[in-house]
Backbone as a chain_set.jsonl record, in Angstrom:
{"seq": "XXXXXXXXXXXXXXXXXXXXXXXXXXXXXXXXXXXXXXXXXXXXXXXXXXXXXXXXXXXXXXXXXXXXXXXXXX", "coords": {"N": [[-22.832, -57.314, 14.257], [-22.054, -55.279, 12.882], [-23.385, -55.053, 10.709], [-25.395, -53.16, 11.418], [-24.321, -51.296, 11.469], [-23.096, -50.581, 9.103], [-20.718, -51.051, 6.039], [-17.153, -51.091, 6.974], [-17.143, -50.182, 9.954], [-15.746, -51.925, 11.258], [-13.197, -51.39, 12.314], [-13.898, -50.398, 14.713], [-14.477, -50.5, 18.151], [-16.927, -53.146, 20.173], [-17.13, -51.746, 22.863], [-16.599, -49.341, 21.749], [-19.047, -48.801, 20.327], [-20.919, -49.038, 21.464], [-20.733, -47.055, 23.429], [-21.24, -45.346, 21.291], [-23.426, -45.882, 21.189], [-24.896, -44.59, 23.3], [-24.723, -42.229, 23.032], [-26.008, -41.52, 21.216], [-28.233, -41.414, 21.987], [-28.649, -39.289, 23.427], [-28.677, -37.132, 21.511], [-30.07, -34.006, 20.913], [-30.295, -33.156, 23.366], [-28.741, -30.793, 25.924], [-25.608, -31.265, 27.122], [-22.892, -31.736, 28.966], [-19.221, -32.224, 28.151], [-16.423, -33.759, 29.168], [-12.94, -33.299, 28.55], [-9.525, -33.859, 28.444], [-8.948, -31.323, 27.994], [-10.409, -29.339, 28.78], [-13.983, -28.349, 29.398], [-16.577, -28.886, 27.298], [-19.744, -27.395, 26.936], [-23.064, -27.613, 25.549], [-25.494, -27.843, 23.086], [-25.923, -31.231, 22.25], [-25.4, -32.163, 18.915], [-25.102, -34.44, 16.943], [-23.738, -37.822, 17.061], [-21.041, -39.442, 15.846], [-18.918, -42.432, 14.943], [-16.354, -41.645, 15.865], [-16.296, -39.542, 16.686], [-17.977, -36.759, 18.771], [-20.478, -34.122, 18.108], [-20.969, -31.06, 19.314], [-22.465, -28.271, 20.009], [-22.3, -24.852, 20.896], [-23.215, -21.711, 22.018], [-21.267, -19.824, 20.823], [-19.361, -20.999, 19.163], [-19.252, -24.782, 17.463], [-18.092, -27.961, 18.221], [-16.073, -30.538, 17.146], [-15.601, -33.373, 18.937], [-13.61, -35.46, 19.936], [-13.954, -39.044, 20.576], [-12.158, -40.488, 21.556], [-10.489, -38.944, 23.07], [-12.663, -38.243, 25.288], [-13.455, -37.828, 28.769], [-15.733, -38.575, 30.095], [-19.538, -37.67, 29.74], [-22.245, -36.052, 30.565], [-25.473, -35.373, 30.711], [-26.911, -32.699, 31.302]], "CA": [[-23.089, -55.953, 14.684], [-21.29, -53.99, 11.319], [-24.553, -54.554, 9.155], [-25.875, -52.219, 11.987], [-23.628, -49.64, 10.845], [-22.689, -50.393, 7.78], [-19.235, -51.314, 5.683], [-16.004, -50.103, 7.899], [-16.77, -49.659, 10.806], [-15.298, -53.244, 11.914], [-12.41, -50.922, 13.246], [-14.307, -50.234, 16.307], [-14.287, -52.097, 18.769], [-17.626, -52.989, 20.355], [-17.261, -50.754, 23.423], [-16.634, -47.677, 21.423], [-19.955, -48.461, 19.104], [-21.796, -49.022, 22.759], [-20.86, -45.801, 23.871], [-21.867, -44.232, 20.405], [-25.346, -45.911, 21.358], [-25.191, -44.098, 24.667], [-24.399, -40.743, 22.573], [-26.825, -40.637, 19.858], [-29.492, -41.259, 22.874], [-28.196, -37.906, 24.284], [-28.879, -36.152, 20.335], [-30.71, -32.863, 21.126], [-29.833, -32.605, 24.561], [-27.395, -30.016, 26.889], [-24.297, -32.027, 27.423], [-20.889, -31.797, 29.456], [-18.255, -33.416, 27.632], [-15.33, -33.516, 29.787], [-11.639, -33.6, 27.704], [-8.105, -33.755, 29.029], [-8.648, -29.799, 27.443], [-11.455, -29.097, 29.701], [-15.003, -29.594, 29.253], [-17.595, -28.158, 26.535], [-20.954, -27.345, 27.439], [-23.722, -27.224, 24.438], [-25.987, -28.789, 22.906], [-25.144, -32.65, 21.212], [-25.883, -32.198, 17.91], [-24.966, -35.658, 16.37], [-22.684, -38.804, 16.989], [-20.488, -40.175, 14.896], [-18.404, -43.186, 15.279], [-15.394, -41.435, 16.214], [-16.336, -37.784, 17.61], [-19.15, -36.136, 18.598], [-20.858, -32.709, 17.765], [-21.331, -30.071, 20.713], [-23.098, -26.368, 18.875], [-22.756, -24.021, 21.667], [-23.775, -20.184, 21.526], [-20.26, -19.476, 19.995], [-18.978, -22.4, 18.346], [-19.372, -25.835, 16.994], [-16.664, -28.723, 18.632], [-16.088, -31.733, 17.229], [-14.891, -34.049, 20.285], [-13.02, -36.735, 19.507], [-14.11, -39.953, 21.376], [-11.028, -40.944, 22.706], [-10.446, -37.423, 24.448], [-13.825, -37.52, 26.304], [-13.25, -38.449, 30.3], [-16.923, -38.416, 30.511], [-20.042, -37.016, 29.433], [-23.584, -35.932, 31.188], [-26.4, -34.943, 30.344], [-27.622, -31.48, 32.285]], "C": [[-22.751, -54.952, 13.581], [-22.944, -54.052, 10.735], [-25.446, -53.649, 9.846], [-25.701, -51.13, 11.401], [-22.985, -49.472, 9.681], [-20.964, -50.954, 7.686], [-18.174, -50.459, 6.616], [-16.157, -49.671, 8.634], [-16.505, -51.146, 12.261], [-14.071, -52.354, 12.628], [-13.234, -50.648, 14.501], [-14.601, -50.891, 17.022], [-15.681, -52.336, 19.638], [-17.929, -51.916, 21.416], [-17.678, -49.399, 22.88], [-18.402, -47.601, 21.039], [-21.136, -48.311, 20.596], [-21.828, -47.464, 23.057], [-21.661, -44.663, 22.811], [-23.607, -44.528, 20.867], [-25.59, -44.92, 22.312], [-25.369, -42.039, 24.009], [-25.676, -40.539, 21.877], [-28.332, -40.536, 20.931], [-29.769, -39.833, 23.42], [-28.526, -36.853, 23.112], [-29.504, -35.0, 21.177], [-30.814, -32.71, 22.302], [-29.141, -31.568, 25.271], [-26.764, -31.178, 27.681], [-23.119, -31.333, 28.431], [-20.216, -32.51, 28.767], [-16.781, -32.834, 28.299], [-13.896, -34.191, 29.34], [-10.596, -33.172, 28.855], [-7.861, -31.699, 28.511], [-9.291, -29.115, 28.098], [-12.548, -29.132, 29.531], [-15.982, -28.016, 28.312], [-18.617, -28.621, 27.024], [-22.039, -27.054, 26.404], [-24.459, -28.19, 24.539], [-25.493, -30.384, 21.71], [-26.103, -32.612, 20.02], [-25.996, -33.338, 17.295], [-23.679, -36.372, 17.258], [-22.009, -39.549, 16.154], [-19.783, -41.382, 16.138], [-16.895, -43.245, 15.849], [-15.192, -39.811, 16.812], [-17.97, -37.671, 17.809], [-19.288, -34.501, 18.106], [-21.72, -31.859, 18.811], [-21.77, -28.674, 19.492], [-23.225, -25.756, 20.74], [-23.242, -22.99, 21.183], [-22.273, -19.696, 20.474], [-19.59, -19.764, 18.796], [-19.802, -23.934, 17.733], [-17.901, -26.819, 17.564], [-17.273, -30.263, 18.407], [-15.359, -32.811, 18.353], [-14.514, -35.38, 19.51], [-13.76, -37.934, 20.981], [-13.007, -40.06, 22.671], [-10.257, -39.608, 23.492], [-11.302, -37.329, 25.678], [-13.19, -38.412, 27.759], [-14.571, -39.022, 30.586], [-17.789, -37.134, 30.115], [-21.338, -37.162, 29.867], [-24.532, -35.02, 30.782], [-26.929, -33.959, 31.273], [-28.94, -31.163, 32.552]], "O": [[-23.281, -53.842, 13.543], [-23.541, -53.033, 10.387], [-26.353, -53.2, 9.145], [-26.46, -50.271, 10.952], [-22.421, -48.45, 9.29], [-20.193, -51.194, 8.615], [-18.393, -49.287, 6.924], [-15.599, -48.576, 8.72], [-16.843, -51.29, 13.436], [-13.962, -52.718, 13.799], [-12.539, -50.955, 15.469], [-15.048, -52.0, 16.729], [-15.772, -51.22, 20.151], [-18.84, -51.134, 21.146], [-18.569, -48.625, 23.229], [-19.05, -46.602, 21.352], [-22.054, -47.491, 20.606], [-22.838, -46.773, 22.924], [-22.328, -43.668, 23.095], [-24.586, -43.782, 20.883], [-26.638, -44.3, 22.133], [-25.935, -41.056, 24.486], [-26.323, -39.494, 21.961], [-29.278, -39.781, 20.71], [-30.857, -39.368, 23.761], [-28.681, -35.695, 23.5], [-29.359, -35.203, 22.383], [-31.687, -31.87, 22.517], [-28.328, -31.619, 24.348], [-27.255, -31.834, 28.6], [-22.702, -30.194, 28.221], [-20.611, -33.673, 28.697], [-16.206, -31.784, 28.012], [-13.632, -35.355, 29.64], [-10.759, -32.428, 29.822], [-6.844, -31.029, 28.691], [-8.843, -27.97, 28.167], [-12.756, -30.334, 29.366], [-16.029, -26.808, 28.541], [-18.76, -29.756, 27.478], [-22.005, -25.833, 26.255], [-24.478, -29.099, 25.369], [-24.866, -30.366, 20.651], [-27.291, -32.932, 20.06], [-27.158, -33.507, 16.928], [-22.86, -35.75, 17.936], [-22.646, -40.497, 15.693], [-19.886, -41.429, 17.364], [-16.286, -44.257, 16.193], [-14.206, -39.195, 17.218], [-18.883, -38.261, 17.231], [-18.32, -33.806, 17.796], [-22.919, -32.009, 19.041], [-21.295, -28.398, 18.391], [-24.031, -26.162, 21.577], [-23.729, -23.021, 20.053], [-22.487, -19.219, 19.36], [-19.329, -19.096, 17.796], [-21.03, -23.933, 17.65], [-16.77, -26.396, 17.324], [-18.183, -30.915, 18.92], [-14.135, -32.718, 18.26], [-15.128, -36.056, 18.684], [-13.97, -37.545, 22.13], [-12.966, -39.873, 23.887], [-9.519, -39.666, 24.475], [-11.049, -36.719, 26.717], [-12.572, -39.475, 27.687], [-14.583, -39.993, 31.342], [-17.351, -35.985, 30.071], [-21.826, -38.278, 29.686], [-24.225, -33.855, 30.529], [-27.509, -34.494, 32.218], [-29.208, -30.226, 33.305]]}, "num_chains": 1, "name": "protein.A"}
């Protein structure tokens, strides 16, 4: 599964890289991403392998993975 994604990213463990599949499907969408901080609402700009990228009207928030509770597509 790495030569998917390239050198280093054997730290992750397959779940996480699953979920990134589930994310980058969601790219150019309106998202919820719901954090233990409370929940950003924007659009998903990109996925990385360890955060994502929310662009609302104000901001830009990188979300860390392991913060999100859950995230839906609006």
């Amino acid at each position: 599964m790495t030569e998917r994604y390239g050198p280093g990213y054997e730290a992750y463990s397959p779940a996480d890289l699953v979920f990134n599949d589930h994310m980058r499907a969601l790219v150019g969408q309106v998202v919820d991403a719901a954090t233990w901080a409370g929940t950003v609402q924007g659009t998903l700009v990109d996925a990385f392998p360890d955060h994502i990228l929310i662009q609302t009207p104000s901001a830009r928030y990188h979300v860390r993975l392991a913060a999100i509770a859950f995230v839906r597509a609006m």
